[in-house]
N, CA, C and O atoms as a printed pandas DataFrame, in Angstrom:
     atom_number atom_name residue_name chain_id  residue_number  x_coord  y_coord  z_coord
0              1         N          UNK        A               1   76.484   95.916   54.879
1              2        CA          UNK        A               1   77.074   96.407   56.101
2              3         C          UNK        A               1   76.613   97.843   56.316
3              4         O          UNK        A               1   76.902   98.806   55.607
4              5         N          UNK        A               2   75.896   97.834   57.343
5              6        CA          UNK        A               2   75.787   99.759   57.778
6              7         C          UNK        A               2   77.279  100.385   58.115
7              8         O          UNK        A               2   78.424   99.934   58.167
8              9         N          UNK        A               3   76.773  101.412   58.277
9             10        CA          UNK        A               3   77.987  102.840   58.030
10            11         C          UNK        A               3   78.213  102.313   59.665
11            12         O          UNK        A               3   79.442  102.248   59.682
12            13         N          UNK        A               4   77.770  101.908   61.021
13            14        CA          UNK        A               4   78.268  101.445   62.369
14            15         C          UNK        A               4   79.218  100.617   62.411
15            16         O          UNK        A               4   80.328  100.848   62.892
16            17         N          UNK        A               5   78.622   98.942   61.594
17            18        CA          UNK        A               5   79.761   97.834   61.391
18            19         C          UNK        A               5   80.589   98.707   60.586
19            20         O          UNK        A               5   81.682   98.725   61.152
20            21         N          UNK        A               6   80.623   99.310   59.739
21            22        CA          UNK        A               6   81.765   99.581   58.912
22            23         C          UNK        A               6   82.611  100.490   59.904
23            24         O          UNK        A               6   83.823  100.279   59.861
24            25         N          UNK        A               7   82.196  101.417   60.744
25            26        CA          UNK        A               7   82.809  101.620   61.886
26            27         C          UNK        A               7   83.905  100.691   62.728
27            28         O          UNK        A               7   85.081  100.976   62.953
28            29         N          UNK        A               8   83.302   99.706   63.056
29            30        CA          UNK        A               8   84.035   99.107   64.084
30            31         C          UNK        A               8   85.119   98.122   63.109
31            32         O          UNK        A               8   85.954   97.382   63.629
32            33         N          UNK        A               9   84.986   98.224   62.000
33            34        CA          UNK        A               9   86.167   97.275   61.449
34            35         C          UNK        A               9   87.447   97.720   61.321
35            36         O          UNK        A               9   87.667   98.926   61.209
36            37         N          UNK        A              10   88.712   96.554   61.323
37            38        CA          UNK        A              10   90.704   97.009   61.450
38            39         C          UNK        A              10   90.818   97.650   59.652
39            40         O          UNK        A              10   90.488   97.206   58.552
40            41         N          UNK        A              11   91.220   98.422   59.966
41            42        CA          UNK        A              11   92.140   98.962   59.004
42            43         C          UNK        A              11   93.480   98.620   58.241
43            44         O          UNK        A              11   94.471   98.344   58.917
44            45         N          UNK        A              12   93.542   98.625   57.115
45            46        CA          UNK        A              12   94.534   97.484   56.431
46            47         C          UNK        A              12   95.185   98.409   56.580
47            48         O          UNK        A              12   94.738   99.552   56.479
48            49         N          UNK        A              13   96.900   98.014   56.971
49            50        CA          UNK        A              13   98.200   98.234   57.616
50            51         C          UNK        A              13   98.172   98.923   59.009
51            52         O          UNK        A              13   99.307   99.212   59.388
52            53         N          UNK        A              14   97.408   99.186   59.676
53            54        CA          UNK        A              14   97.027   99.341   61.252
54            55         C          UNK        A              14   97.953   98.444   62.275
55            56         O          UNK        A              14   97.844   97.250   62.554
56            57         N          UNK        A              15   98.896   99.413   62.735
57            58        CA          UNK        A              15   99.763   98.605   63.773
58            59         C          UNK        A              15   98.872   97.580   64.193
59            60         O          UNK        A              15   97.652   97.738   64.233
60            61         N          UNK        A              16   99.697   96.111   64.634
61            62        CA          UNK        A              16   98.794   95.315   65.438
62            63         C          UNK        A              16   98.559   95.815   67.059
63            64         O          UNK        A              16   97.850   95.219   67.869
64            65         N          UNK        A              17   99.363   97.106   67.329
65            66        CA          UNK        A              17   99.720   97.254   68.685
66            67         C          UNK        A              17   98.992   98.290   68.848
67            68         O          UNK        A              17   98.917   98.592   70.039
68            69         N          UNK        A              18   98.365   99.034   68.096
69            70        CA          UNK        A              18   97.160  100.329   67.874
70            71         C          UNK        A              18   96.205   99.578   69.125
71            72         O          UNK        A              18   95.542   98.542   69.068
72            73         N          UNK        A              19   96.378  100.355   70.047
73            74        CA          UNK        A              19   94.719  100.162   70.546
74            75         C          UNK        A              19   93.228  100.267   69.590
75            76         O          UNK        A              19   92.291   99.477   69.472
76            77         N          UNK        A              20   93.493  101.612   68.991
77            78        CA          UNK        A              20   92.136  101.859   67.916
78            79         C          UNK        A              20   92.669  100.947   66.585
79            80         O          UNK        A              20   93.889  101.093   66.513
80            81         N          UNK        A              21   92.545  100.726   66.318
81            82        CA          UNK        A              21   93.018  100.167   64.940
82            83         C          UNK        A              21   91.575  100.184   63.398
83            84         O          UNK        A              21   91.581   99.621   62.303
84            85         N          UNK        A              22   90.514  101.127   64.083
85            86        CA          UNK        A              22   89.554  101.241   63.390
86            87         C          UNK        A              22   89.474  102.329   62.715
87            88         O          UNK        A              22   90.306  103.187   63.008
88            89         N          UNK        A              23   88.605  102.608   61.759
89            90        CA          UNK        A              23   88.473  103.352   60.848
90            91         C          UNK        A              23   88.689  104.922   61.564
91            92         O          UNK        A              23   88.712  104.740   62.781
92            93         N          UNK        A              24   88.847  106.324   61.261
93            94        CA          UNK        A              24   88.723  107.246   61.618
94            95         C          UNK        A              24   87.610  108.350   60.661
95            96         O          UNK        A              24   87.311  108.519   59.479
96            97         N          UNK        A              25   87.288  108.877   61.882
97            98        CA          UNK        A              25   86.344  109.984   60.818
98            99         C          UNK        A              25   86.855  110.752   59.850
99           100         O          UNK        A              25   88.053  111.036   59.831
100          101         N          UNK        A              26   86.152  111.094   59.104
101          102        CA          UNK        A              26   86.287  111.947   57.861
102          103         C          UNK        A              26   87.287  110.926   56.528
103          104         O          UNK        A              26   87.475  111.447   55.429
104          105         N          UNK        A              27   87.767  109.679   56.792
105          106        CA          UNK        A              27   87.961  109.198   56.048
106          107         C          UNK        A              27   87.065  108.235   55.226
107          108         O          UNK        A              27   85.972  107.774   55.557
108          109         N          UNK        A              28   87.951  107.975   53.776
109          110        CA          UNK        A              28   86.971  106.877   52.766
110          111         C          UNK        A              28   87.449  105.619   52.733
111          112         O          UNK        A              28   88.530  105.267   52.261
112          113         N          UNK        A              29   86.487  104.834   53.330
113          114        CA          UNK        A              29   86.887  103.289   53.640
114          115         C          UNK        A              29   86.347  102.061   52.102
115          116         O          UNK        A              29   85.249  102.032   51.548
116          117         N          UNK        A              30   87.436  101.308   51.833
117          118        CA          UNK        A              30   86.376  100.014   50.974
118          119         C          UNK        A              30   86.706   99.187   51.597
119          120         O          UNK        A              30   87.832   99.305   52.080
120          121         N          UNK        A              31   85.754   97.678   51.976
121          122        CA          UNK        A              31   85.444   96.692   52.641
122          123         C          UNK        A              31   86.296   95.362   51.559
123          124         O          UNK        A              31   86.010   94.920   50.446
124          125         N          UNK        A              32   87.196   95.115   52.338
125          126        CA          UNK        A              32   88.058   93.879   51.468
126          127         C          UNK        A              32   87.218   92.506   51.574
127          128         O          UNK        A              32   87.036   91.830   52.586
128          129         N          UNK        A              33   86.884   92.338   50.632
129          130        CA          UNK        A              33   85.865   90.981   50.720
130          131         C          UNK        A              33   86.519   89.715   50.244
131          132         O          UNK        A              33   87.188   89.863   49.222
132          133         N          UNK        A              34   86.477   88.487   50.760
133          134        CA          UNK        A              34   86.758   87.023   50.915
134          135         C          UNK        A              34   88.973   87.632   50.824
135          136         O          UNK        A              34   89.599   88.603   51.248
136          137         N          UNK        A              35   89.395   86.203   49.936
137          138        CA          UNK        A              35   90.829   86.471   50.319
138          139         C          UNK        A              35   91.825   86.377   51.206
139          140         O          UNK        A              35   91.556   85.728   52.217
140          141         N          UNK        A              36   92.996   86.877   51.115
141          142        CA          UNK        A              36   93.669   87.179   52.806
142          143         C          UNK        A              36   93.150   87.929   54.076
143          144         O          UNK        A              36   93.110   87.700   55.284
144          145         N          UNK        A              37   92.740   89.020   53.157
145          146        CA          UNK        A              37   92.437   90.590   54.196
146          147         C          UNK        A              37   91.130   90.100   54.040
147          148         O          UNK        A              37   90.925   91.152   53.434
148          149         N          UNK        A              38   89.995   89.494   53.996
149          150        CA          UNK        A              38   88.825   89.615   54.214
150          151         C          UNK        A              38   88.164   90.044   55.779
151          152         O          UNK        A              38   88.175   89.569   56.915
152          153         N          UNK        A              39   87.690   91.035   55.197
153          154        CA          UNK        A              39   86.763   91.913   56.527
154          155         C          UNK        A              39   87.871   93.060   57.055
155          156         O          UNK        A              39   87.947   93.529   58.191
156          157         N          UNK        A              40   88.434   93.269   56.269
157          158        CA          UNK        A              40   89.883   94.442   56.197
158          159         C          UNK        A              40   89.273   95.831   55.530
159          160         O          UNK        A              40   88.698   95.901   54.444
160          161         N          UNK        A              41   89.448   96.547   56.133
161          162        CA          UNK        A              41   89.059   98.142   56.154
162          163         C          UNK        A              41   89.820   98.954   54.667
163          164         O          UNK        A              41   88.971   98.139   54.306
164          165         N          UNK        A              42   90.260   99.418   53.919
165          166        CA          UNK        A              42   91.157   99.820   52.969
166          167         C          UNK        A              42   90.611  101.499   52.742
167          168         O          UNK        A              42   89.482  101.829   52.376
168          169         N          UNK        A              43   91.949  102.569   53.126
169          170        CA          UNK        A              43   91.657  103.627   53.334
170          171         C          UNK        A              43   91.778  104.272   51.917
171          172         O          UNK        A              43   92.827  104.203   51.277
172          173         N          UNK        A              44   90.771  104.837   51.501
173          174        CA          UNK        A              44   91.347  105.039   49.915
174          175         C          UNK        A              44   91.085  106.612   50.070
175          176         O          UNK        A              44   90.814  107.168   49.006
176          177         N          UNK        A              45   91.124  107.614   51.471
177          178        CA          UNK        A              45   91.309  109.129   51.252
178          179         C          UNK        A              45   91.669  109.491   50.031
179          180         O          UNK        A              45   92.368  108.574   49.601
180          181         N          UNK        A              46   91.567  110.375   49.192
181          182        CA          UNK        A              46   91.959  110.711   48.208
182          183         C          UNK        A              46   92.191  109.898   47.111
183          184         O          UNK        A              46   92.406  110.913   46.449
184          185         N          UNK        A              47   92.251  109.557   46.802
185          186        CA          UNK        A              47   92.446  108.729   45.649
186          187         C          UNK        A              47   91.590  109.008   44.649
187          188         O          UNK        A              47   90.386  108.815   44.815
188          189         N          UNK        A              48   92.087  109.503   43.464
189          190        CA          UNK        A              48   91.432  109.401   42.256
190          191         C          UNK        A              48   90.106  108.406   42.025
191          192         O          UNK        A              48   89.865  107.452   42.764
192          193         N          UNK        A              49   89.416  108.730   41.057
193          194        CA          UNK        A              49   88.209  107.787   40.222
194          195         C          UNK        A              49   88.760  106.752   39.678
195          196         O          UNK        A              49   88.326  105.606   39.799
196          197         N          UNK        A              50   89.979  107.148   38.899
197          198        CA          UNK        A              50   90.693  106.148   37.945
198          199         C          UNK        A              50   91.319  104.874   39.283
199          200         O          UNK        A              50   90.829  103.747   39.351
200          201         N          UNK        A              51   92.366  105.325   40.163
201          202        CA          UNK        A              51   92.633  104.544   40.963
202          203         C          UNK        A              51   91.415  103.885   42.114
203          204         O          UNK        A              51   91.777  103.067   42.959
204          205         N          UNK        A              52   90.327  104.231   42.047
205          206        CA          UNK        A              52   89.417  103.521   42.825
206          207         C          UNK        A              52   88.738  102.601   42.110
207          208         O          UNK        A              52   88.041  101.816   42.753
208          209         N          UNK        A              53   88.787  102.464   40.413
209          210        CA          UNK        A              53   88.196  101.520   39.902
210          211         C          UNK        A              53   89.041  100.788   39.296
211          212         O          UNK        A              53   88.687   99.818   38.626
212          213         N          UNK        A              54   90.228  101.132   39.436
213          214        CA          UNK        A              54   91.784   99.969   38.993
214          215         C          UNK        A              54   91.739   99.109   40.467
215          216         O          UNK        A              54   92.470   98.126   40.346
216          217         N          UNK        A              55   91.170   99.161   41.701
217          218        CA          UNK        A              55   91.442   98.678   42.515
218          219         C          UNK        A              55   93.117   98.644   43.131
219          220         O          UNK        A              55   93.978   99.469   42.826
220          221         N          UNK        A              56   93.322   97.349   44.159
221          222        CA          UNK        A              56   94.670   97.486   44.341
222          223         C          UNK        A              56   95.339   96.105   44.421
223          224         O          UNK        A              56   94.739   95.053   44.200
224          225         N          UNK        A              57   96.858   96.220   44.813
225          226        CA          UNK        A              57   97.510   95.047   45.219
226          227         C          UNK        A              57   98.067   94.996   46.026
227          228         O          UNK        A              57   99.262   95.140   45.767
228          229         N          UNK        A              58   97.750   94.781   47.482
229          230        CA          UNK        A              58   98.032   95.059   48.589
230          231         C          UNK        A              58   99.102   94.073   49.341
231          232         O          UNK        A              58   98.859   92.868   49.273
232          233         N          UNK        A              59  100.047   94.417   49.919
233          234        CA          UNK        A              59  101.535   93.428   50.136
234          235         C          UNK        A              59  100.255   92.457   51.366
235          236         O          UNK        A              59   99.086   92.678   51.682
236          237         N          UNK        A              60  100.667   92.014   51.521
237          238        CA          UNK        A              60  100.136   90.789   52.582
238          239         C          UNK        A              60  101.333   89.213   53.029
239          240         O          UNK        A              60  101.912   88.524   52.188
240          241         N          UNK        A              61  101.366   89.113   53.839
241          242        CA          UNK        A              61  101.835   87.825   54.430
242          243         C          UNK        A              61  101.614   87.110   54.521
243          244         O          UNK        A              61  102.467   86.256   54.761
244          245         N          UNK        A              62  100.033   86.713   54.401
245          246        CA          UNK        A              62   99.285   85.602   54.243
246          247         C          UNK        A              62   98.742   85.173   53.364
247          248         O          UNK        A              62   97.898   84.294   53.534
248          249         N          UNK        A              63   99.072   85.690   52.042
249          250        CA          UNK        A              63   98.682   85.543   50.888
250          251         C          UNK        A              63   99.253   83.631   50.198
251          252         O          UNK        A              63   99.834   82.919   51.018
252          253         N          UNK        A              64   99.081   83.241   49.214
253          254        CA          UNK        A              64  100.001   82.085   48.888
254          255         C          UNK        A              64  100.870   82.601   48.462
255          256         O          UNK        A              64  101.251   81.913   47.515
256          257         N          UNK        A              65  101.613   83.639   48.596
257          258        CA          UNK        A              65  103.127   83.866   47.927
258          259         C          UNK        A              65  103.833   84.358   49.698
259          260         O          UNK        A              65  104.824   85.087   49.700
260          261         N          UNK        A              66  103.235   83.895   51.067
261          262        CA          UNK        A              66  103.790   84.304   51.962
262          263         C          UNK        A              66  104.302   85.955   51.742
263          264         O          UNK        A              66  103.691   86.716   50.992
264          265         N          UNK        A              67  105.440   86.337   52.471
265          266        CA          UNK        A              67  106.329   87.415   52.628
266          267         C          UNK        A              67  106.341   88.068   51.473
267          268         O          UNK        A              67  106.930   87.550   50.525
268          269         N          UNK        A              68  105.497   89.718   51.272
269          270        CA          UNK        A              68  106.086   90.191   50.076
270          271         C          UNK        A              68  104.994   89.874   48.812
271          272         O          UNK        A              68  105.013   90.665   47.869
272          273         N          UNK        A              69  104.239   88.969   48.780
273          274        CA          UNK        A              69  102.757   88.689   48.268
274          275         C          UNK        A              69  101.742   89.789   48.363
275          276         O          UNK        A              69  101.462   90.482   49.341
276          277         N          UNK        A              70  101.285   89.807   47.240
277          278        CA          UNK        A              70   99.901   90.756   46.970
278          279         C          UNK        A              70   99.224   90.090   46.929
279          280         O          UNK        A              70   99.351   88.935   46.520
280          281         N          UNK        A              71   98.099   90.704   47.419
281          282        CA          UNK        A              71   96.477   90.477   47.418
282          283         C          UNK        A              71   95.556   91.813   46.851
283          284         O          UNK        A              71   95.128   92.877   47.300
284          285         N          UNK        A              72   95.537   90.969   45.441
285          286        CA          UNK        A              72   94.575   92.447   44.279
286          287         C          UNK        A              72   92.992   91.990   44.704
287          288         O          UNK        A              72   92.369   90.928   44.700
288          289         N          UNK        A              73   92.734   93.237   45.032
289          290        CA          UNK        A              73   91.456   93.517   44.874
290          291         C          UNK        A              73   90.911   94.563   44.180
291          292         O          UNK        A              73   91.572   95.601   44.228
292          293         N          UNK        A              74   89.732   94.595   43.445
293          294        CA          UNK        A              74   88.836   95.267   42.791
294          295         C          UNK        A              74   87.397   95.622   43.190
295          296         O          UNK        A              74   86.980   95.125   44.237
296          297         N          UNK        A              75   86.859   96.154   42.717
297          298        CA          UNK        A              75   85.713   97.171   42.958
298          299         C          UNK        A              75   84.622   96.483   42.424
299          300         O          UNK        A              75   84.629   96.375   41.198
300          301         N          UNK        A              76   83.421   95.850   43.206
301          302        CA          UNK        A              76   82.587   94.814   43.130
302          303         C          UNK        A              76   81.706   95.996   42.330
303          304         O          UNK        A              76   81.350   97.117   42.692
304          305         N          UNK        A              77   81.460   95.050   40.747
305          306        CA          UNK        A              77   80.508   96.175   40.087
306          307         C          UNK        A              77   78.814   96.203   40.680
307          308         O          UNK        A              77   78.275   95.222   41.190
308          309         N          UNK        A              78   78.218   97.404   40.501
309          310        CA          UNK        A              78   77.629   97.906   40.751
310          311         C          UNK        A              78   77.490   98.052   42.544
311          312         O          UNK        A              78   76.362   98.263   42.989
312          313         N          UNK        A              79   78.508   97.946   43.391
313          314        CA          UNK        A              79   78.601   98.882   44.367
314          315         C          UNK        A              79   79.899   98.526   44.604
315          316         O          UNK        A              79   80.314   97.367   44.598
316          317         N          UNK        A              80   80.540   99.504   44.812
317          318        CA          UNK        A              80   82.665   99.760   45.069
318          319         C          UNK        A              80   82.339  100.242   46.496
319          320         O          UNK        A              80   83.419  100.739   46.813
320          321         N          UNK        A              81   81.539  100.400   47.528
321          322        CA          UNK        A              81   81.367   99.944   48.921
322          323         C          UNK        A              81   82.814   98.763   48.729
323          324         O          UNK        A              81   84.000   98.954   48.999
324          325         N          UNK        A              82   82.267   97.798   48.282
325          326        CA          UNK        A              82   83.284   96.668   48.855
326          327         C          UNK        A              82   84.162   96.230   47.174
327          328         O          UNK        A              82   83.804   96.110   46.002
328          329         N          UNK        A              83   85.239   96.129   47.824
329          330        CA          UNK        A              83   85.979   95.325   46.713
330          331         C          UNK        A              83   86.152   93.940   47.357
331          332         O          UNK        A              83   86.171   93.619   48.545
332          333         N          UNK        A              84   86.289   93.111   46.085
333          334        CA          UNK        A              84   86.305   91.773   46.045
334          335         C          UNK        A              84   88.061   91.331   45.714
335          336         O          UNK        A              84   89.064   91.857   45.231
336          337         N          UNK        A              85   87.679   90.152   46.269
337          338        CA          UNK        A              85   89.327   89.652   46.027
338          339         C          UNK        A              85   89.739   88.848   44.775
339          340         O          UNK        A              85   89.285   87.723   44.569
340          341         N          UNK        A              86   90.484   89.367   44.067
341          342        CA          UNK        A              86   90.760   88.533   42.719
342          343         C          UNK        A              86   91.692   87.985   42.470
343          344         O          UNK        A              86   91.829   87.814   41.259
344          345         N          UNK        A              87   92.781   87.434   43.328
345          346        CA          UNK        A              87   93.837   86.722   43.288
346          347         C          UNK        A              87   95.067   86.914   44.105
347          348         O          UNK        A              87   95.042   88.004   44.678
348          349         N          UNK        A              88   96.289   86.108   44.380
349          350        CA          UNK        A              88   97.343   86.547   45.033
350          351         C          UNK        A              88   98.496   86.916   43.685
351          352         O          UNK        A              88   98.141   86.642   42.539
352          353         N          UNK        A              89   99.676   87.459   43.902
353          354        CA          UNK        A              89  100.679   87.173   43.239
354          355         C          UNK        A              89  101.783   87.573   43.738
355          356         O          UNK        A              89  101.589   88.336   44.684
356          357         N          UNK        A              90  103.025   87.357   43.473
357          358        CA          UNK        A              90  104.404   87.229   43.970
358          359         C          UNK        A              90  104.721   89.038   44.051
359          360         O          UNK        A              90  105.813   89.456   44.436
């Protein structure tokens, strides 16, 4: 994905009612790959080294645990551009 598409993609927790709901400048984006959120923006501003390669577990609704369900993703080795999706859980 170029730095443009990565532009125009929604941002994970982005009102649905946001007109922009896309990335903003000066922030650090990772690309949520396959999963619930796949093709989901994830703002990781600041965030530590340690927490960018622990990845995350992001609440989701559409996960198989419905309402309140995570969706962990991690940091696709050799490029953390995109994390990959590694499971749901309660």
């Amino acid at each position: 994905m170029d730095d443009d598409a990565l532009m125009r993609g929604r941002v994970y927790g982005a009102d649905h009612d946001d007109p922009d709901p896309g990335p903003r400048p000066g922030r650090a984006y990772r690309e949520l790959v396959a999963g619930p959120l796949d093709g989901l923006l994830l703002d990781v501003t600041g965030w530590s080294r340690e927490e960018l390669d622990d990845g995350a577990a992001l609440l989701t609704e559409i996960g198989a645990y419905g309402a309140g369900g995570r969706a962990h993703y991690g940091p696709r080795p050799g490029n953390g551009r995109y994390w990959d999706w590694e499971g749901d859980s309660a």
